[in-house]
N, C-alpha and C positions, 0 to 999 in steps of 0.2 A: 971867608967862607960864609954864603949865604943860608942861613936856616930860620926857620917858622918854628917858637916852641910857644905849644898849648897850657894850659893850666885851667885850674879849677871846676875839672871835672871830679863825679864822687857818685856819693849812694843817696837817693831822695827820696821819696812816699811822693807816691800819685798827688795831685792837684799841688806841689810844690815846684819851686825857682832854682835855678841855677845860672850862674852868670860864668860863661867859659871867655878865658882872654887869650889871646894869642900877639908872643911878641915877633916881630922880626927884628933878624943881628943880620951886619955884614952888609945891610944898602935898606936905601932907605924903600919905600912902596905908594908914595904918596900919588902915582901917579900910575898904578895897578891895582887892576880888578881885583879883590879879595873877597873868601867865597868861606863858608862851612858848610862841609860834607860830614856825613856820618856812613856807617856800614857797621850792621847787626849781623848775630850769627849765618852764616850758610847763606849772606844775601848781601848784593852788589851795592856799589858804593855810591850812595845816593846825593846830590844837591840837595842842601837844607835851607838856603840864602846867600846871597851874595852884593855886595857892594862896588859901586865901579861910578858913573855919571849919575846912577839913580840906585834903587836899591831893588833885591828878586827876593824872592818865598816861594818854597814848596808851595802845593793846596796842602801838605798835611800840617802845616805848622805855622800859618798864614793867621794872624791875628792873635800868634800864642807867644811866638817869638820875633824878635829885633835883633841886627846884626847894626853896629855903628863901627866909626874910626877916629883913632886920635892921631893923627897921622904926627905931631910932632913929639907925642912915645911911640911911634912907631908900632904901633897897638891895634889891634881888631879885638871885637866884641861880640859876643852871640848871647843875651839875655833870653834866658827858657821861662814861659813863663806855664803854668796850668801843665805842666806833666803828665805824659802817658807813658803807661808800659811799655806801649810800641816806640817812645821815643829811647828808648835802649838799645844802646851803641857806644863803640869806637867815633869818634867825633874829630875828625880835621881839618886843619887851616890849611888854604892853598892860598897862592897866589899869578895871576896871571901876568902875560908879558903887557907893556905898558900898551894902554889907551889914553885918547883924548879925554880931559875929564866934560866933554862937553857930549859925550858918547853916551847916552842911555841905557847904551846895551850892556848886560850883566848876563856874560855868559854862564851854561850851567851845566857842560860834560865835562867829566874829568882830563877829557884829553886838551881842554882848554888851559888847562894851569900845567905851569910847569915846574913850581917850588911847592914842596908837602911838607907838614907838619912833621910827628913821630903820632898822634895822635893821643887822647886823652876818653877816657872811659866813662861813659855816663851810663846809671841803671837809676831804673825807676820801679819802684816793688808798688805793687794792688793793696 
């Protein structure tokens, strides 16, 4: 059985870190695009970053956060760094169907990935 579980989501004060992992069980991804998404109250599920031949960023989170991989844990990474309120959300791992790692391109709708997390919770308080 294939599944993406999340961790190390929590509760943090503005201008602070958090480092969210996500493992994948049941096959390996070393050679698919993996992405963190997020979705906040009463609002759709947004692209936060993504990794694949190169690596994507929102603009809202672009120089705040890094997405990496270990691919031999089988591990993705989303390092938060400078916290905002608005970054307050459900936080998910996906993963897409295989690409070339020679590909650039780091898709960023959700209807491009087809393995979901359960997701993981991050608030940020003022």
């Amino acid at each position: 059985q294939v599944q993406l579980v999340e961790s190390g989501g929590g509760l943090v004060q503005a201008g602070g870190s958090l480092r969210l992992s996500c493992v994948a069980f049941g096959r390996t991804f070393s050679m698919n695009p993996m992405a963190w998404f997020r979705q906040a109250p009463g609002k759709e599920r947004e692209f936060v970053g993504g990794i694949g031949g190169s690596t994507s960023y929102s603009d809202s989170v672009k120089g705040r956060f890094t997405i990496s991989r270990d691919n031999a844990k089988n591990t993705v990474y989303l390092q938060m760094n400078s916290l905002k309120p608005e970054d307050t959300g459900v936080y998910y791992c996906a993963a897409g169907p295989a690409r070339s790692l020679w590909d650039p391109y780091v898709p960023v709708a959700t209807y491009q990935y087809d393995v979901w997390g359960q997701g993981t919770q991050v608030t940020v308080s003022s």
